[in-house]
C-alpha positions as CSV (number, residue, x, y, z in Angstrom):
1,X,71.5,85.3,95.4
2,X,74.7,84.4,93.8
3,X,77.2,87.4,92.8
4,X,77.7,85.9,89.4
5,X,73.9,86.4,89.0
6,X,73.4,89.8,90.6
7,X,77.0,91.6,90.0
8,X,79.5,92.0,87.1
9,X,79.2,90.0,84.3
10,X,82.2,88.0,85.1
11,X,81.3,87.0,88.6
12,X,81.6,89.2,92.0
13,X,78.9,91.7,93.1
14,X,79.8,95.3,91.5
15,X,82.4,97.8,90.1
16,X,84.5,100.2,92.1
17,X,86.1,103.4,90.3
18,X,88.4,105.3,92.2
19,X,89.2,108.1,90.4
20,X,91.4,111.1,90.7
21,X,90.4,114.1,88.9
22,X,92.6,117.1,87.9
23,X,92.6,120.4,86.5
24,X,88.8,121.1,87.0
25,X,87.3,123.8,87.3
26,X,88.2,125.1,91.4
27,X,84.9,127.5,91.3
28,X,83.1,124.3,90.6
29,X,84.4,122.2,93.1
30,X,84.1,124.6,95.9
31,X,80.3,124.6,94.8
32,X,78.2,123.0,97.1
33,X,75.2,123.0,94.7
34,X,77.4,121.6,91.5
35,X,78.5,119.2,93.4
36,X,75.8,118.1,94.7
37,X,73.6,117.9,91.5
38,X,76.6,116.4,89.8
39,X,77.1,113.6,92.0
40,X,73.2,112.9,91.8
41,X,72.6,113.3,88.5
42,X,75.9,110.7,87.9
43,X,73.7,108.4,90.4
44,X,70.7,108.5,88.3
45,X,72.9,108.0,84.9
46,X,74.3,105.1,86.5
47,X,71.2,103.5,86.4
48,X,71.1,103.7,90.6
49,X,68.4,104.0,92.9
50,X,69.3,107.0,95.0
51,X,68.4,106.1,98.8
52,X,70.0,109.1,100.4
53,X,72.7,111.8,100.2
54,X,74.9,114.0,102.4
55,X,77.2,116.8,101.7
56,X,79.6,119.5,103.7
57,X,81.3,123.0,102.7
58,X,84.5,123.6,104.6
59,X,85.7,126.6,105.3
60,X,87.9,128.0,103.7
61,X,87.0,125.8,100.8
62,X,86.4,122.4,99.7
63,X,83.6,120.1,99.8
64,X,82.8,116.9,100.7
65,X,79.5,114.6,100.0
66,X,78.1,111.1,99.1
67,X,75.3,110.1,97.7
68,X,74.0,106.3,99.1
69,X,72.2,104.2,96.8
70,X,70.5,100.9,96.8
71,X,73.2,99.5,94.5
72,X,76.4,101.1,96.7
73,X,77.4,104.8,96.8
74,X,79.2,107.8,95.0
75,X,81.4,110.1,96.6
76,X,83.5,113.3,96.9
77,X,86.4,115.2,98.5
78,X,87.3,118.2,96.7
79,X,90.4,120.0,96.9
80,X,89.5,123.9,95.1
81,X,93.2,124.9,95.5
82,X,94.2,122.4,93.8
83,X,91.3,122.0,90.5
84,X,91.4,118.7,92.2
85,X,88.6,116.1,93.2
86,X,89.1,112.3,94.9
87,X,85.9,110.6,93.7
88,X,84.6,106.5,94.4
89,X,81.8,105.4,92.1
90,X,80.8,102.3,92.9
91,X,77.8,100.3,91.9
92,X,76.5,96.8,91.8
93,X,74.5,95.0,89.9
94,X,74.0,93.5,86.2
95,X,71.7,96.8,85.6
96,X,74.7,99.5,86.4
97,X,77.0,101.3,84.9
98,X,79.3,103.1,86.5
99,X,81.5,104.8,83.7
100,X,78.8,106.8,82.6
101,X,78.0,108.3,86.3
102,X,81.5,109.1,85.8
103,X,81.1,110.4,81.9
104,X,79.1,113.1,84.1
105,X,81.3,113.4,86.7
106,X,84.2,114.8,84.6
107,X,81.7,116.7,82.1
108,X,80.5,118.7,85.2
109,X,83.8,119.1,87.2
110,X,85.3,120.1,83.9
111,X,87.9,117.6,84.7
112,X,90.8,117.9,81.7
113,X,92.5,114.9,83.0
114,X,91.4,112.2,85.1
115,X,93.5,108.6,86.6
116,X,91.3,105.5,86.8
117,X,91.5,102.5,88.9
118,X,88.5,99.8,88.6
119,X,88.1,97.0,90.8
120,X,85.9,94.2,90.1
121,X,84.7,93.7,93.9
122,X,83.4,90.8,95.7
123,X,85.2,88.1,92.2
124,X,85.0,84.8,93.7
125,X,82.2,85.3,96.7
126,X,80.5,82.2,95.6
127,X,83.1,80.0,96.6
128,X,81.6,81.5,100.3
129,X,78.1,80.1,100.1
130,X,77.6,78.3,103.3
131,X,80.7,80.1,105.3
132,X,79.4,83.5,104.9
133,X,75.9,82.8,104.4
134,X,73.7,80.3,106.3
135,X,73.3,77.1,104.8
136,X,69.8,75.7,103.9
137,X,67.7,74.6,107.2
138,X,68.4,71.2,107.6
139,X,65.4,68.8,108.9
140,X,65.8,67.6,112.2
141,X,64.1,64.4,113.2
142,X,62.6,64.3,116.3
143,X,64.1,61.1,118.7
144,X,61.2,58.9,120.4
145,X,62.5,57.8,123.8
C-alpha cells in the first residue's frame, strides 16, 4: 500500500515527535509504574495498537522503557536529577495521533515545559515503488524449441 494512502495526510507513512521534556516531576520519572502506565496509556490515546512493552529502573535512578506498537513505538529515558525526560512518539497511519499520546505524556510527567520537533517520516516513498518494493510478477512466456 501506498504511504499517501496509509500515512500522514500529506504523503509519507507516519509522524515522529521527539520531545524533550523539563521540569517534571523527578519522583515521577524515577517511577517505574508512572512511567510505565503513562507511556501505555499515551499508546492507547494515540489511537495505537499496543503489541508489546519493555521497561528498566537504573540504579541509582532513572528509567528507561518503550512501548512497541503495530503502528511504530513510544519511548523513554528519564533523567530524575534533572526533572528531565527524552521521549519519541511516533506513529503511523491515517487513524493516529500522536500529539495527544503526548497531551498525556506531559499531563502525567507534570512536564511545565516541553521542546518539540515533528518529522513527517517516510514524505516522498512513493517515488520508490518498484526500487524498494517488488514490482508486479511479470508473465513469462514459455519458448517452444
Amino acid at each position: 500500500m501506498a504511504g499517501k494512502n496509509r500515512g500522514v495526510g500529506r504523503g509519507g507513512v507516519g509522524r515522529h515527535l521527539i520531545v524533550e521534556m523539563f521540569e517534571c516531576d523527578g519522583k515521577l520519572l524515577d517511577s517505574i509504574d508512572v512511567v510505565k502506565t503513562a507511556l501505555l496509556d499515551a499508546a492507547v490515546a494515540s489511537n495505537s495498537t499496543v503489541v508489546g512493552f519493555d521497561f528498566y529502573r537504573f540504579k541509582p535512578h532513572g528509567v528507561s522503557g518503550y512501548v512497541l506498537v503495530a503502528e511504530s513505538h513510544i519511548s523513554i529515558h528519564t533523567w530524575p536529577e534533572y526533572g528531565y525526560a527524552a521521549v519519541d512518539v511516533f506513529t503511523c497511519g491515517e487513524h493516529t495521533d500522536p500529539w495527544k499520546g503526548l497531551e498525556i505524556l506531559k499531563e502525567r510527567l507534570k512536564a511545565k515545559k516541553m521542546t518539540i520537533l515533528s518529522i513527517d517520516r517516510g514524505v516522498g516513498i512513493e517515488q520508490y515503488a518498484g526500487y524498494w518494493t517488488p514490482q508486479p510478477e511479470q508473465k513469462v512466456l514459455a519458448k517452444t524449441p
